[in-house]
PAMARVO-655534 format. One line per 4 residues: number of its first residue (from 1); their letters; for each residue x negated, y negated, z negated of N, C-alpha, C, O, CB. Coordinates in steps of 0.1 Angstrom, whole numbers, plus 5000, padded with zeros to 4 digits. Atoms other than C-alpha are relative to their C-alpha. Glycine has a CB too. Example, Ala and Ser with C-alpha at 12.3 -4.5 7.8 and 13.67 -1.06 7.14 Angstrom:
residues 2
1	AS	4991/5012/5000/4877/5045/4922/4991/4988/5000/4981/4988/4993/5010/5000/4988 ~ 5009/5011/5000/4863/5011/4929/5008/4989/4992/5003/4978/4991/4996/4995/5014
//
This chain:
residues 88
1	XXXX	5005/5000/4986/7438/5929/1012/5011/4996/5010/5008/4988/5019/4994/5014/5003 ~ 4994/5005/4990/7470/5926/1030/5004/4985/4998/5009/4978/5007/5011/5008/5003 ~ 5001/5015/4999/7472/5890/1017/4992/4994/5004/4995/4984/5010/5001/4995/4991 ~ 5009/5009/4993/7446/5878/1027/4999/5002/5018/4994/4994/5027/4986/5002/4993
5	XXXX	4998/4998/4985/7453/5895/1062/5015/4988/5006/5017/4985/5018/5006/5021/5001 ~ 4986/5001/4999/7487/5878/1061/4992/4980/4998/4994/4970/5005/5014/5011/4984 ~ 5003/5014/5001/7467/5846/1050/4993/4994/5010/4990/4983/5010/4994/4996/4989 ~ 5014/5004/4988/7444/5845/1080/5014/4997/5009/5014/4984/5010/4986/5017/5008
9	XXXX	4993/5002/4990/7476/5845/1106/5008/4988/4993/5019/4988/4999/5007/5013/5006 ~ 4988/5012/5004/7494/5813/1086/4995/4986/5008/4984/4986/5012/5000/4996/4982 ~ 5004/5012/4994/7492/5780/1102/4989/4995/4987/4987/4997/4975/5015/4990/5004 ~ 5015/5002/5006/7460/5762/1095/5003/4991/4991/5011/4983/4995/4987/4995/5010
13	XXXX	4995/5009/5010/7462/5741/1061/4988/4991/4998/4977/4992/5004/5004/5008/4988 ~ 5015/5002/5009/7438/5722/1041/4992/5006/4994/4993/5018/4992/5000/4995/4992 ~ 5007/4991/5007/7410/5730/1023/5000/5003/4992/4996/5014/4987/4994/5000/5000 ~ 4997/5001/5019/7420/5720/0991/5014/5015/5000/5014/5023/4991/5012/4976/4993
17	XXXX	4992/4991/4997/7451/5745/1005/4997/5016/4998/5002/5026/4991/5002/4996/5014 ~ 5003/4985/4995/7434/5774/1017/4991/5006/4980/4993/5017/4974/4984/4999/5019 ~ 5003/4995/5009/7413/5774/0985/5004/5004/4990/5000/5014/4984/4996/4996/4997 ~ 4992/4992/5011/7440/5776/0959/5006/5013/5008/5009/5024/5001/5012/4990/4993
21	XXXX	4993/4988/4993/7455/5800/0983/4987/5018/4997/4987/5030/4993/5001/4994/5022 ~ 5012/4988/5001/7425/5823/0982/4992/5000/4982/4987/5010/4976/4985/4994/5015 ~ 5004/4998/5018/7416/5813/0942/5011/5009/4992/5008/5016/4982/5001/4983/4990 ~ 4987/4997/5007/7454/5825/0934/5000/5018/5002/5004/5027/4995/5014/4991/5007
25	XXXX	5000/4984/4994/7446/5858/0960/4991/5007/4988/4996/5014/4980/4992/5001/5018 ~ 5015/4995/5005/7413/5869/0943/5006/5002/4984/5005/5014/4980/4985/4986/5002 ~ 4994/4999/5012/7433/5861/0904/5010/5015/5004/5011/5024/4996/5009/4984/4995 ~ 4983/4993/5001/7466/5884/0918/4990/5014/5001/4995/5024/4995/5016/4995/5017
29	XXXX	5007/4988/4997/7436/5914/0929/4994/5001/4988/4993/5012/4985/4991/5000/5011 ~ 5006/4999/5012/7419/5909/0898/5011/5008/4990/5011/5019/4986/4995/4986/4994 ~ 4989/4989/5010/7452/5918/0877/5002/5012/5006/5001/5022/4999/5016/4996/4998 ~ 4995/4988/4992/7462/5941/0904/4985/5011/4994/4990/5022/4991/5001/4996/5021
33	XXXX	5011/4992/4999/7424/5959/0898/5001/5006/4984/4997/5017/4980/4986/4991/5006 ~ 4998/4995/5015/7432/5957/0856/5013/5006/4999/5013/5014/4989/4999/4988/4989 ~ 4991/4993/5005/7465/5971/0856/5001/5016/5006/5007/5026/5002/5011/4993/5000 ~ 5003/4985/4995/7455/5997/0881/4990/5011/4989/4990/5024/4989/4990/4997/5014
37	XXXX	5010/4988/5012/7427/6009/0849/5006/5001/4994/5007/5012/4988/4987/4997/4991 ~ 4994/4995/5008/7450/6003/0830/5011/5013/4998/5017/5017/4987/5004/4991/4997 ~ 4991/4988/4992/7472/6031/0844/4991/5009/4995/4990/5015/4984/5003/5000/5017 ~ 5011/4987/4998/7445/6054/0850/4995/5006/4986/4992/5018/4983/4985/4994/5009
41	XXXX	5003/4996/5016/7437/6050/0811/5009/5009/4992/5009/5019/4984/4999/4987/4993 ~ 4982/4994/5009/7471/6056/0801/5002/5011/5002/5006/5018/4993/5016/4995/5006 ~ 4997/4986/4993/7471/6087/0825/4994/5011/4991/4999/5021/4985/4993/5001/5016 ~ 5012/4997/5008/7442/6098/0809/5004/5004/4980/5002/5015/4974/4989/4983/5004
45	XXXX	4998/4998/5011/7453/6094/0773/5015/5010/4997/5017/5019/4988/5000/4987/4995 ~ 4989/4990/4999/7487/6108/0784/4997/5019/4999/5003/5026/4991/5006/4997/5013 ~ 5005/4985/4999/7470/6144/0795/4992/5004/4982/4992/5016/4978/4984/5000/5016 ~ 5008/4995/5010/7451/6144/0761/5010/5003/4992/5011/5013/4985/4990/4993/4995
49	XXXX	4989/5000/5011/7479/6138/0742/5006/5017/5004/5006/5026/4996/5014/4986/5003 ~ 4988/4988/4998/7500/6167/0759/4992/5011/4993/4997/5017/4984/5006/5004/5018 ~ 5011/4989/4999/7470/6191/0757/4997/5004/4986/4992/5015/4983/4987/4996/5009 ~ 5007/4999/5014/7464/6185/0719/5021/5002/4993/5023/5010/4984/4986/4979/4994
53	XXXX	4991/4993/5000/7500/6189/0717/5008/5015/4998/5013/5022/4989/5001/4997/5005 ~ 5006/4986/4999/7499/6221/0733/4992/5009/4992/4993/5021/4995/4995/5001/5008 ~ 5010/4991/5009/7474/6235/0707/5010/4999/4986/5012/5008/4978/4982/4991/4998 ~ 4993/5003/5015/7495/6221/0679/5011/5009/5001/5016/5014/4991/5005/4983/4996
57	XXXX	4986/4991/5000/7525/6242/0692/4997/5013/5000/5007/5021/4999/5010/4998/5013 ~ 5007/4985/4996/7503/6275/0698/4996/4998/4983/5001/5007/4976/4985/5001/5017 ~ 5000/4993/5013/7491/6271/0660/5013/5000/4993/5015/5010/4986/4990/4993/4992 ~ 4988/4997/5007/7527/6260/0647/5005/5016/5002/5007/5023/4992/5011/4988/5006
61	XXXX	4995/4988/4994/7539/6293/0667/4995/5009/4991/5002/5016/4983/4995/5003/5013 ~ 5012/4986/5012/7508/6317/0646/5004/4992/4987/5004/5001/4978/4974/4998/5002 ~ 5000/5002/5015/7516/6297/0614/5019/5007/4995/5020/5013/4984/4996/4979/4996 ~ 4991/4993/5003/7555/6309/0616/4997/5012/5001/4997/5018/4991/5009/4997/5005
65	XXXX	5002/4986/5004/7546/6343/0627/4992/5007/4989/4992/5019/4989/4994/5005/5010 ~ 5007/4997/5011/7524/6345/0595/5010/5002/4990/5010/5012/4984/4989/4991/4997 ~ 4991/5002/5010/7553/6333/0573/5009/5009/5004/5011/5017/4994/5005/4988/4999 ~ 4990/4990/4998/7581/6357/0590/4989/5014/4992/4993/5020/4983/5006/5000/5019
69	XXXX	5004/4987/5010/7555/6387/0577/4994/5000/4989/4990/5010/4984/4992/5009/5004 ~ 4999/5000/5011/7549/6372/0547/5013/5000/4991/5013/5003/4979/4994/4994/4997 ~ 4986/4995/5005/7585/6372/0540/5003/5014/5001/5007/5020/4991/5011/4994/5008 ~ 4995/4986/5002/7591/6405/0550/4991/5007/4989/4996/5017/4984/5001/5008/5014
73	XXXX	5011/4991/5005/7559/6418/0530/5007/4994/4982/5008/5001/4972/4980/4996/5008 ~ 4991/4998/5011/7577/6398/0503/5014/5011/4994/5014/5017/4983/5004/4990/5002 ~ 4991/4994/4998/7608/6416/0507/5004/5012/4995/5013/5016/4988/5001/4999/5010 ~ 5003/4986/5001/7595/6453/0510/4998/4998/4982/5005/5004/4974/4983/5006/5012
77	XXXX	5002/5001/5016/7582/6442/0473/5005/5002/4991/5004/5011/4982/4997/4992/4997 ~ 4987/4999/5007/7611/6433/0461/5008/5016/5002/5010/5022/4991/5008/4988/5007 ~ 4998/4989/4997/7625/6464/0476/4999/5011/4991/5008/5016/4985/4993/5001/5009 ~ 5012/4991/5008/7599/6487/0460/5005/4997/4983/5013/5003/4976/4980/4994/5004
81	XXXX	4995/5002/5014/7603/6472/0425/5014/5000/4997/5018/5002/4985/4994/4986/4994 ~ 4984/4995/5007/7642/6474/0424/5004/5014/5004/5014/5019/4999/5013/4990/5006 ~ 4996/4983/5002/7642/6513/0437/4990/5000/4985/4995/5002/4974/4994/5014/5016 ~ 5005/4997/5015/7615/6515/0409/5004/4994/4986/4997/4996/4976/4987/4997/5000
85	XXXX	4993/5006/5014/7634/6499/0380/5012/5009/5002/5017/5011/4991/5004/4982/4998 ~ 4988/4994/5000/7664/6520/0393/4999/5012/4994/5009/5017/4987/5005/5001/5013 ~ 5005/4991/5001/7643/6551/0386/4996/5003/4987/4992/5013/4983/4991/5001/5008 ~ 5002/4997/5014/7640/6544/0352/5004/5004/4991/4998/5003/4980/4998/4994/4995
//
């Protein structure tokens, strides 16, 4: 938009002029309008990512706290069966 504001106050050209001027404007807003989605997409896939992330670090978290008390529940086992072999 401000190019073409910027293109209205230029000295007056041709037509063959003004058209590529305004075919080249209309191409540079077109990219400008796809890399703007493309952003917005990115943004978009970014938040999912983190969020599915986040879940994966909240089960990693519950899957160590499972293993630290299955170690110890190992442990106690061990424990148990070497006072009871001592007792023999």
């Amino acid at each position: 938009m401000r190019e073409r504001w910027l293109l209205q106050g230029t000295s007056p050209g041709t037509n063959d002029e003004d058209d590529g001027r305004r075919r080249q404007l209309e191409k540079d807003e077109e990219q400008g309008k796809r890399l703007e989605d493309t952003i917005h997409r990115l943004e978009s896939e970014i938040g999912l990512l983190e969020s599915e992330e986040c879940q994966i670090s909240a089960k990693e978290q519950m899957l160590r706290e499972r293993l630290k008390k299955t170690e110890r529940s190992i442990e106690d086992l061990q424990k148990v069966r070497e006072h009871s072999s001592t007792q023999r």
